[in-house]
Every structure is written in structure tokens, then in C-alpha cells.
C-alpha positions as CSV (number, residue, x, y, z in Angstrom):
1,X,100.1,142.9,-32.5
2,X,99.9,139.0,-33.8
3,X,97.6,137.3,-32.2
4,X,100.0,134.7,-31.4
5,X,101.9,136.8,-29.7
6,X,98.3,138.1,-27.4
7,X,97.8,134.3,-26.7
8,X,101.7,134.2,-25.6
9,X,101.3,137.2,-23.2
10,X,97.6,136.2,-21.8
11,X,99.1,132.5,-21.0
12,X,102.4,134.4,-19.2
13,X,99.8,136.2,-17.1
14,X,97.3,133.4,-16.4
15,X,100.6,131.1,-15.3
16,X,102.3,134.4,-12.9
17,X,98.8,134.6,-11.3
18,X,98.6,130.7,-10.7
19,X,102.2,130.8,-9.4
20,X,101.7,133.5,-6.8
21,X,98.3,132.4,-5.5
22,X,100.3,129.1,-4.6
23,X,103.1,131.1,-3.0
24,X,100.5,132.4,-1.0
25,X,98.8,129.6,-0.3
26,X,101.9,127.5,0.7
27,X,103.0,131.0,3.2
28,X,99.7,131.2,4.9
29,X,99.8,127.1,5.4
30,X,102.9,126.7,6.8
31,X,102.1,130.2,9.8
32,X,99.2,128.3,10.3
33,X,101.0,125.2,11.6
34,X,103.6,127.0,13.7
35,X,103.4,127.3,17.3
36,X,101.7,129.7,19.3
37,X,103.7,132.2,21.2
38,X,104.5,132.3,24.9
39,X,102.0,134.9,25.7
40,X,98.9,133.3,23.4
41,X,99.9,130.3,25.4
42,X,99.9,132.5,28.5
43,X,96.1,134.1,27.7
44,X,95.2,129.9,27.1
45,X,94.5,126.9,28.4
46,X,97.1,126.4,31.2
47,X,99.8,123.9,30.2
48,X,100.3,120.1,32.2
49,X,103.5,121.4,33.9
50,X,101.5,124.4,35.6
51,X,98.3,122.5,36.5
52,X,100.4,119.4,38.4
53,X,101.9,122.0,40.0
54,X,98.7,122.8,41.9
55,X,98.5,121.4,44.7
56,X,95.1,120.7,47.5
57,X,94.6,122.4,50.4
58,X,94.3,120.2,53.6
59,X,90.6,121.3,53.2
60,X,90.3,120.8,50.1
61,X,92.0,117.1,51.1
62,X,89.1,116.3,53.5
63,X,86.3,116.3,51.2
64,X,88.2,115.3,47.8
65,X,87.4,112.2,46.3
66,X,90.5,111.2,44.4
67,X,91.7,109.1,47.0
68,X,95.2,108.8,44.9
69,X,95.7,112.0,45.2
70,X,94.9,112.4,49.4
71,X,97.3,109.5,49.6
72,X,100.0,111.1,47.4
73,X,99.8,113.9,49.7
74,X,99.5,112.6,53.3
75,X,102.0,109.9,52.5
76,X,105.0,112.5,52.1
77,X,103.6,115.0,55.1
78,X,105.2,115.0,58.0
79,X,103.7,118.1,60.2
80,X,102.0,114.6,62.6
81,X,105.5,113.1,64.2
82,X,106.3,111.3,67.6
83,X,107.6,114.0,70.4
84,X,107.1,114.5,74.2
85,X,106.0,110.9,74.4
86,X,104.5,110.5,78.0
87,X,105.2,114.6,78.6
88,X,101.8,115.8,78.2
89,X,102.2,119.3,79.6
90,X,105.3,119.4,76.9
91,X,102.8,118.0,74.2
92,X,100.0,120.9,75.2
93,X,102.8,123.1,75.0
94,X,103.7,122.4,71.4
95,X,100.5,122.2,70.5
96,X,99.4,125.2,71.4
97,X,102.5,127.0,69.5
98,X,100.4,125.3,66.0
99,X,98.4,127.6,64.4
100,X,94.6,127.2,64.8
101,X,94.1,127.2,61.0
102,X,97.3,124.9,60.2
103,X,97.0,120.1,60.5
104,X,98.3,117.8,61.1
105,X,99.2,115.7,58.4
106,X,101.2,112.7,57.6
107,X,101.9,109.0,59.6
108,X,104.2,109.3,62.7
109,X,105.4,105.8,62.6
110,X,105.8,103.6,60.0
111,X,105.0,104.7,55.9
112,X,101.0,105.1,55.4
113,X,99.6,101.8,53.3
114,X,97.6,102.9,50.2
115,X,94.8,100.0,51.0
116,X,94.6,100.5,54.9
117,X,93.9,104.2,54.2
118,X,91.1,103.5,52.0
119,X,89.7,101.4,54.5
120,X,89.9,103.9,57.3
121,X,88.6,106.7,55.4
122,X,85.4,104.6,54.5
123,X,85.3,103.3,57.6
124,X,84.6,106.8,59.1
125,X,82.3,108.0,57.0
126,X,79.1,106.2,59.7
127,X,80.3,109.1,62.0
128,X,80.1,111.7,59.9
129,X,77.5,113.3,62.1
130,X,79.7,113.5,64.5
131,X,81.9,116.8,64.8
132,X,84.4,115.3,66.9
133,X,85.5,112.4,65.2
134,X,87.9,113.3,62.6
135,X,87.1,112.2,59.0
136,X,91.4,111.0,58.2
137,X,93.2,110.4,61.0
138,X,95.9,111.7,58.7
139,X,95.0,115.0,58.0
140,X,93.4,116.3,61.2
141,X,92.8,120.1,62.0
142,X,95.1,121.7,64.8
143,X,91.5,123.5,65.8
144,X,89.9,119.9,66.6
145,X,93.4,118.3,68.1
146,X,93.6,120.5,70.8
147,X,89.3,120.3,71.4
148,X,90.0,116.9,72.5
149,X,93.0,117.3,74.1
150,X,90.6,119.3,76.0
151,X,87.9,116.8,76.3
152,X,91.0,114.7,77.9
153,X,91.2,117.0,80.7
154,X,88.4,117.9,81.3
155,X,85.5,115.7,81.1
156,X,84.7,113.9,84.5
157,X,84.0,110.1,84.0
158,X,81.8,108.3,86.4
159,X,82.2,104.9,87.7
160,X,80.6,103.3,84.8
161,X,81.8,105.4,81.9
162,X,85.3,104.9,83.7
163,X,84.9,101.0,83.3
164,X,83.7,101.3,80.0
165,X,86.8,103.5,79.2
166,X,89.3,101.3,81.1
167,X,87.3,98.9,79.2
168,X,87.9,100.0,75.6
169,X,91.9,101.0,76.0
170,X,92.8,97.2,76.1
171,X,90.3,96.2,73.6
172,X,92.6,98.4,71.0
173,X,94.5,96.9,68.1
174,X,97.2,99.4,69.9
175,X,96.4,97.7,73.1
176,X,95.8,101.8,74.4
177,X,94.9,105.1,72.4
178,X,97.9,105.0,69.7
179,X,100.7,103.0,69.8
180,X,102.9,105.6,71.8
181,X,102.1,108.4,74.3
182,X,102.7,110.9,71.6
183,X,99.7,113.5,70.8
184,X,97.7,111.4,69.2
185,X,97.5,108.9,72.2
186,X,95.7,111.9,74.2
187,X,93.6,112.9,71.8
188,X,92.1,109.7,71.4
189,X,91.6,109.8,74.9
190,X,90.0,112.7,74.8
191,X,88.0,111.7,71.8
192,X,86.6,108.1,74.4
193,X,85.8,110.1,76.8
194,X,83.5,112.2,75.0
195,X,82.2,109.5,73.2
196,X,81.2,107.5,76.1
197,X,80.1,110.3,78.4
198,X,77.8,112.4,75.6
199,X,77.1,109.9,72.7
200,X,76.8,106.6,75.3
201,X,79.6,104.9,73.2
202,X,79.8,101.5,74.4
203,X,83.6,100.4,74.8
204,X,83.1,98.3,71.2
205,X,82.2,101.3,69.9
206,X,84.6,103.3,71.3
207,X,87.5,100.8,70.0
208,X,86.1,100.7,66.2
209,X,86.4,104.3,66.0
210,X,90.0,104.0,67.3
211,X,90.9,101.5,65.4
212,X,90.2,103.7,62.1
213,X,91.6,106.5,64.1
214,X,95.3,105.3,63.8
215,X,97.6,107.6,62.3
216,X,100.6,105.6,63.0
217,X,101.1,104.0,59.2
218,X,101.4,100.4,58.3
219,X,98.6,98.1,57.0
């Protein structure tokens, strides 16, 4: 065979080889770059639409620290509303029908104010070592609501604590334990009596922890 004709044939081959490792080359690049399928995305990192779907617990609410989030939360709740106001055997009665594990959670008057919240929450963290003081007056366990509507009836007030406790319900920015005789108004007479009568509250400090108490929205 001429040995042109070798040289023709061996450049032929060399050029076919260089032509199909670039096919290759330009297939194996372009699977690279297309998307995953549904289940690899499944077995992966879960996607922004499923992890804004999670949402908090009201436990997990108490203790969180992203207060925009708490806020986002409590400020669309409505399980805390105004009902039975003055009726308290009506208000026990609905109370009671709330499950022990369930809150209640939201503002019962006016729309909750971002900065006001912040506030309050702060505000309570001094009492922190006290059980009975809820820790946001917005998201407050059924469990400790109906303690202190027990407290309400049932702890005895002397003379003194009485005064003191007569005392304190006019010094309120409410002018009284909420701003209506709905639950909350009991349980934060429940909550000044047992502050007076076991923690010897004075009735200033009885009416600061009210004050951050409110649950009734507004600034």
C-alpha cells in the first residue's frame, strides 16, 4: 500500500477518534447540568416551599428567640377571644372544655403591636423564676390559665393583702385586671392574689407584672 495512502488512513482515524471523544465530552457535560429528579430531590436537602411550611409549636414559641417569627404567629391566633364577660361560672365552664395540653394564643381586642410585644416579652423575663407568671401573655398554656383561675377562688386574702390588692387593681394601665371581664381579667386576679399572699408582692409590683401581662393588643 503507498505510504501516502497509510498517512491518509492513520489521519482519518486520529480525526474519527478526536471527533467522538468530543461527542462524548459535550453528552456527559450537558447530563451533568440538568436537573435532578423529583425523588433525588426528595432523598435531599428539603426545598424552601417545604421548610416555610413548618411551622412552631406553641412550645416551641415560648422559648424561641426569633421574635419575628413569635409575632408572625401570635399576631394571626385567635384561640384568646372576649366571651362570658362578667359570667365567670360561664368562663370556668368554657375553660374547662380546653384541653389541658392546647393555649391560648392571639390578642382579644385590638391587633398585637410588633414593638409593645418585644417589650413585654423582655419585660418578663425578671420573673422567670416564677412558675406562675406566664412568660407571653399571648401564648399562655390552658394548664396554667385555669391554675390561677383557681388561685382566684381560692386563696383567702387578709386585711392587708386585701388593701394591697384593692390597691393594685386601680393602679393598672387597665384601671382593673384586663380591660374587660373576659378570662384574662380573672386570671390576673388570680395571678395578684398569689403574688401578694405567697411572694409578698407589693401592689407596684403586682401592677408591673400586669401591665406586661396584657393580652388585649395595641401599643
Amino acid at each position: 500500500m503507498p505510504k501516502r495512502r497509510k498517512k491518509a488512513i492513520l489521519v482519518c482515524l486520529v480525526l474519527l477518534t478526536s471527533v467522538g471523544i468530543l461527542c462524548l465530552a459535550i453528552v456527559t457535560v450537558m447530563l451533568m447540568g440538568r436537573p435532578l429528579s423529583n425523588t433525588t430531590m426528595a432523598r435531599g436537602t428539603p426545598t424552601m416551599a417545604s421548610s416555610t411550611s413548618l411551622t412552631m409549636t406553641p412550645q416551641e414559641l415560648l422559648v424561641s428567640a426569633d421574635m419575628q417569627q413569635r409575632f408572625s404567629v401570635l399576631s394571626k391566633a385567635n384561640t384568646d377571644y372576649c366571651a362570658n364577660i362578667g359570667n365567670r361560672p360561664a368562663i370556668d365552664a368554657d375553660m374547662a372544655q380546653m384541653a389541658q395540653e392546647s393555649y391560648l394564643q392571639g390578642s382579644c381586642c385590638s391587633p398585637m403591636d410588633r414593638t409593645r410585644y418585644e417589650q413585654q416579652i423582655h419585660a418578663l423575663k425578671a420573673y422567670a423564676h416564677i412558675a406562675q407568671i406566664p412568660t407571653d401573655p399571648y401564648n399562655v398554656p390552658v394548664s396554667l390559665a385555669k391554675t390561677l383561675l383557681h388561685y382566684d377562688q381560692s386563696i383567702q386574702l387578709t386585711a392587708a393583702q386585701q388593701a394591697t390588692y384593692n390597691q393594685a387593681a386601680t393602679m393598672t394601665n387597665d384601671h382593673g385586671w384586663c380591660c374587660c371581664q373576659c378570662w384574662a381579667w380573672y386570671v390576673h386576679s388570680g395571678l395578684a392574689k398569689y403574688l401578694i399572699t405567697t411572694q409578698h408582692f407589693s401592689a407596684v409590683q403586682v401592677v408591673a407584672v400586669i401591665n406586661e401581662e396584657d393580652c388585649c393588643g395595641g401599643a
